[in-house]
BATI-862958 format. One record per atom (N, C-alpha, C): residue in three letters; x negated, y negated, z negated. Coordinates in steps of 0.001 Angstrom, whole numbers, plus 500000, padded with zeros to 6 digits. Example, Ala and Ser with C-alpha at 12.3 -4.5 7.8 and 13.67 -1.06 7.14 Angstrom:
2
ALA486810505690492200 ALA487700504500492200 ALA486800503300492200 SER487150502250492920 SER486330501060492860 SER487100499970492130 
END
This chain:
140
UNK828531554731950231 UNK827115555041950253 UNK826394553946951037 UNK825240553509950454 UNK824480552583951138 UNK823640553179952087 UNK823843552336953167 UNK823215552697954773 UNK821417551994954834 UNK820781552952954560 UNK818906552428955115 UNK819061551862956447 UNK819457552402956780 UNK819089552511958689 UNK819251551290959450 UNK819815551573960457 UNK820301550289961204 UNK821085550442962137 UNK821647549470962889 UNK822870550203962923 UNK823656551323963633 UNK822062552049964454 UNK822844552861964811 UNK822128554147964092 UNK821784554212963231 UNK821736555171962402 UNK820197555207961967 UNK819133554573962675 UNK817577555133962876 UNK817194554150961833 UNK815922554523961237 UNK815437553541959799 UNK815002552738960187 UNK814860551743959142 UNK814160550630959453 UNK812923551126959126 UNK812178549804959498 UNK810710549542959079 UNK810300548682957678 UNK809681549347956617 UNK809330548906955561 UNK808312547809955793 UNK808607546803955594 UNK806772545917955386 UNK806001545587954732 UNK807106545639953333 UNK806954545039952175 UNK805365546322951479 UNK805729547709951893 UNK804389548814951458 UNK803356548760952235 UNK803758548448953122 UNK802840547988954708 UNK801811546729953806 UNK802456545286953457 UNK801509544031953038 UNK800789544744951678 UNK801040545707950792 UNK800460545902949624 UNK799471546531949708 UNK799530547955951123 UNK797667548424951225 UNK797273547883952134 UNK797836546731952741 UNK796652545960953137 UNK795754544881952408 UNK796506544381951456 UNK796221543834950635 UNK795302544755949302 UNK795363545657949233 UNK794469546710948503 UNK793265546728949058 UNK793137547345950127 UNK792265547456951184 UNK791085545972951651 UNK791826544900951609 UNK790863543476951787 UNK790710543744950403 UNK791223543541949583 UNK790266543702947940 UNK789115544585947978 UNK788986545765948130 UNK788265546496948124 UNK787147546194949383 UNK787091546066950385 UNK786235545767951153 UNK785395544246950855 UNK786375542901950340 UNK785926542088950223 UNK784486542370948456 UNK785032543199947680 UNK784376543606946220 UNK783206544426946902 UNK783344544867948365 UNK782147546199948298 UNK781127544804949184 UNK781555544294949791 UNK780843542979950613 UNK780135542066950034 UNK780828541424948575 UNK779887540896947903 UNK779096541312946775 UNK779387542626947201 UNK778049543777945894 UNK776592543865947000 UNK776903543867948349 UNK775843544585948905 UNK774972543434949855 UNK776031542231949754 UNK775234541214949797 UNK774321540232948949 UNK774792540405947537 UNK774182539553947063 UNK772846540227946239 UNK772258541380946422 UNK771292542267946556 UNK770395541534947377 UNK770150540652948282 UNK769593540024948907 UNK769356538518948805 UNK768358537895948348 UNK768286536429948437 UNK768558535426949866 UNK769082534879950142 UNK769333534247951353 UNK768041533260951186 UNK767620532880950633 UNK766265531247950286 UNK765348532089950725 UNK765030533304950651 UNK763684534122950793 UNK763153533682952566 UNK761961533227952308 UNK761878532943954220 UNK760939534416954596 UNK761669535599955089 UNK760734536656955227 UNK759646536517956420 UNK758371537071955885 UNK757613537102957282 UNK757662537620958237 UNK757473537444959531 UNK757645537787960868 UNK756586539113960921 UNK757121540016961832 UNK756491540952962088 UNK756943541376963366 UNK756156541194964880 UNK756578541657966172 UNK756886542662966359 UNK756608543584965660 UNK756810545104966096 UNK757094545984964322 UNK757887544829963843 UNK758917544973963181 UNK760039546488963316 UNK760324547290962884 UNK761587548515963374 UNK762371548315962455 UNK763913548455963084 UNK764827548231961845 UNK765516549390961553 UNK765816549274960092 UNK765418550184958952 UNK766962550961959058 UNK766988552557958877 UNK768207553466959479 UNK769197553215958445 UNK769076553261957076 UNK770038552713956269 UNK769293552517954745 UNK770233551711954106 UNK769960551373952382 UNK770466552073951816 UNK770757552948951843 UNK771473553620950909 UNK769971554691949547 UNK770283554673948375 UNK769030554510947587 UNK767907553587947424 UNK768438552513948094 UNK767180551389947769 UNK767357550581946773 UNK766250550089946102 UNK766122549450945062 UNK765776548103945441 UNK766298546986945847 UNK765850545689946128 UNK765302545052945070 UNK763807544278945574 UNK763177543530945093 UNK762911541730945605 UNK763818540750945030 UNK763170539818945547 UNK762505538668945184 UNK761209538302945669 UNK759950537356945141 UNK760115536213945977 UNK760569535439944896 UNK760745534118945696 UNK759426533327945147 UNK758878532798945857 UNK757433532152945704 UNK757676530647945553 UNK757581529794944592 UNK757371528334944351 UNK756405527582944158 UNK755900527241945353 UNK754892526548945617 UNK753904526054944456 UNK755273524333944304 UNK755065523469943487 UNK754467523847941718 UNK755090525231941617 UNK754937525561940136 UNK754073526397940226 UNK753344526896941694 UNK752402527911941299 UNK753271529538940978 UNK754136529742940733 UNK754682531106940622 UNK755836531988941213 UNK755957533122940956 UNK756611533543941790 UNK758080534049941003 UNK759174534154941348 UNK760427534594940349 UNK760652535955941379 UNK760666536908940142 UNK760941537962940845 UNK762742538218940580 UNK763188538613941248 UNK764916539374940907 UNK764608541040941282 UNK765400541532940358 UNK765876542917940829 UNK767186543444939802 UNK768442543871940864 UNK769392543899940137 UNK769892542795939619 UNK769604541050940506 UNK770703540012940458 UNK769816539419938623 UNK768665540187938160 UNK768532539396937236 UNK766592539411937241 UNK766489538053936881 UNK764886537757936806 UNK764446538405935425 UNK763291539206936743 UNK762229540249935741 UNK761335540127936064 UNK760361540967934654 UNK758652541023935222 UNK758454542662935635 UNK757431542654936393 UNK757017544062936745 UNK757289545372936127 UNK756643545128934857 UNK756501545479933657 UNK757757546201932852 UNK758588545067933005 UNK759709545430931985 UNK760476546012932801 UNK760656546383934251 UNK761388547284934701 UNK761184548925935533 UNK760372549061934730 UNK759615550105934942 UNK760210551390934131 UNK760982551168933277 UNK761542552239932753 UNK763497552597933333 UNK763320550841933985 UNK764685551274934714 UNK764502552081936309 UNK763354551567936786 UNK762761552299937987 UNK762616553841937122 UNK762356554414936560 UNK762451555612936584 UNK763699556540936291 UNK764473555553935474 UNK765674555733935488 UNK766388556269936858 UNK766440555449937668 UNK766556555538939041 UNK766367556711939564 UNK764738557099939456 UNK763955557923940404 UNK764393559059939648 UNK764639559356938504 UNK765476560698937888 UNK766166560980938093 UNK767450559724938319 UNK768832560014939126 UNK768682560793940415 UNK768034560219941138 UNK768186559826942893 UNK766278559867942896 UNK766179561590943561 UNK764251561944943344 UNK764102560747945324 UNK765212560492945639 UNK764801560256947011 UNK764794558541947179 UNK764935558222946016 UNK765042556511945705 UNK763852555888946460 UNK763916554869947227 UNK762829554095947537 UNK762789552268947228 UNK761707551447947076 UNK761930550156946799 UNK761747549368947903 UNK762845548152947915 UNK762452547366949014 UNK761722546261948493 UNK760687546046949105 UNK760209544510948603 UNK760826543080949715 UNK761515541884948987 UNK761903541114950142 UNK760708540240949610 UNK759727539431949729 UNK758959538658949521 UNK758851537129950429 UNK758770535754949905 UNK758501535145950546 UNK757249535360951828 UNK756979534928953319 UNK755840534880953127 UNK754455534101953357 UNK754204533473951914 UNK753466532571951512 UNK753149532949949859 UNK754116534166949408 UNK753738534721948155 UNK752796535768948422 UNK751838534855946952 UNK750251536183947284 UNK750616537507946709 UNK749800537740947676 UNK749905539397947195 UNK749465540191945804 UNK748944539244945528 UNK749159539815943842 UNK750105540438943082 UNK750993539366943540 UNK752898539447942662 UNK753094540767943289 UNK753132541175944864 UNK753492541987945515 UNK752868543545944979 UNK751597543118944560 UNK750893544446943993 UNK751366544697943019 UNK751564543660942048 UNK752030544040940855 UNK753704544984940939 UNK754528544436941703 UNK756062545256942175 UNK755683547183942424 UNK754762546704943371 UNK753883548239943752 UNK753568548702943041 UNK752588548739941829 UNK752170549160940641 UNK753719549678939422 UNK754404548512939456 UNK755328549224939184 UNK756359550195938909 UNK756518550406940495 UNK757177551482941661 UNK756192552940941008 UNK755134552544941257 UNK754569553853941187 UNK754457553999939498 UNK754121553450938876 UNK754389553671937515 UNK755532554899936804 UNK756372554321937964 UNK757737555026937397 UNK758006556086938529 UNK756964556329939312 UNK757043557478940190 UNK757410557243941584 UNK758366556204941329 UNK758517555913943124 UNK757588555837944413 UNK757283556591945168 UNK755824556279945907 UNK756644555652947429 UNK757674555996947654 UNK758140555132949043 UNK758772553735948403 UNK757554553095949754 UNK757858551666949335 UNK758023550582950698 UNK759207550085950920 UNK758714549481952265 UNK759140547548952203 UNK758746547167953358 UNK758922545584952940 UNK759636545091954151 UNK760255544006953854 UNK760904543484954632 UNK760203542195955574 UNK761025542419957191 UNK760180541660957905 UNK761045541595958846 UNK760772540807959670 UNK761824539821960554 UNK760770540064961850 UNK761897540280963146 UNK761291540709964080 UNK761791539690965171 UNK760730538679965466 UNK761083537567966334 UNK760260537247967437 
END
């Protein structure tokens, strides 16, 4: 009969099941890390706000981000990692707000983008029912 143990009778230590959920585990954390980061534009320069409060959690938020280009005069909006207009996502915002009645939108906006673009996101939001809406701001 083959002996597990060692040699005086007590088991060994497996490592080999030990490296596989750890290795499960960095997969999964590294897949949930770059879902919930890239929801966010890093280029966006947000505006400062002194009395700024930071926000209790994301969980149901809908990120919006308006990156403003000077040179061309316009603004590129993202939501959901793909460039949209106001307009055309207004039936996925309600989508949303049917799922999840407690959904709210974040706006990340350059800031030097007019508020036009920004109204127009707002108009949106509410279009499709969403009325909580908050924006992002940097507290320096």
């Amino acid at each position: 009969m083959a002996s597990t143990g060692g040699a005086d009778g007590e088991p060994e230590f497996q490592i080999a099941p030990m490296i596989d959920v750890l290795l499960v585990l960095l997969i999964f954390f590294m897949s949930i890390a770059t879902t919930a980061v890239s929801r966010y534009d890093p280029g966006i320069q947000i505006p400062v706000a002194p009395d700024a409060n930071k926000k209790e959690d994301s969980e149901g938020e809908l990120v919006f981000n308006l990156a403003w280009r000077p040179a061309e005069e316009k603004v590129i909006i993202t939501f959901e990692e793909r460039v949209v207009t106001p307009d055309d996502v207004i039936p996925a915002l309600a989508a949303h707000k049917k799922a999840d009645p407690k959904v709210r939108v974040l706006v990340r906006a350059d800031n030097e983008t007019p508020v036009r673009h920004v109204n127009d996101v707002i108009n949106a939001a509410a279009k499709a029912g969403i009325v909580d809406v908050t924006f992002a701001t940097v507290a320096r």
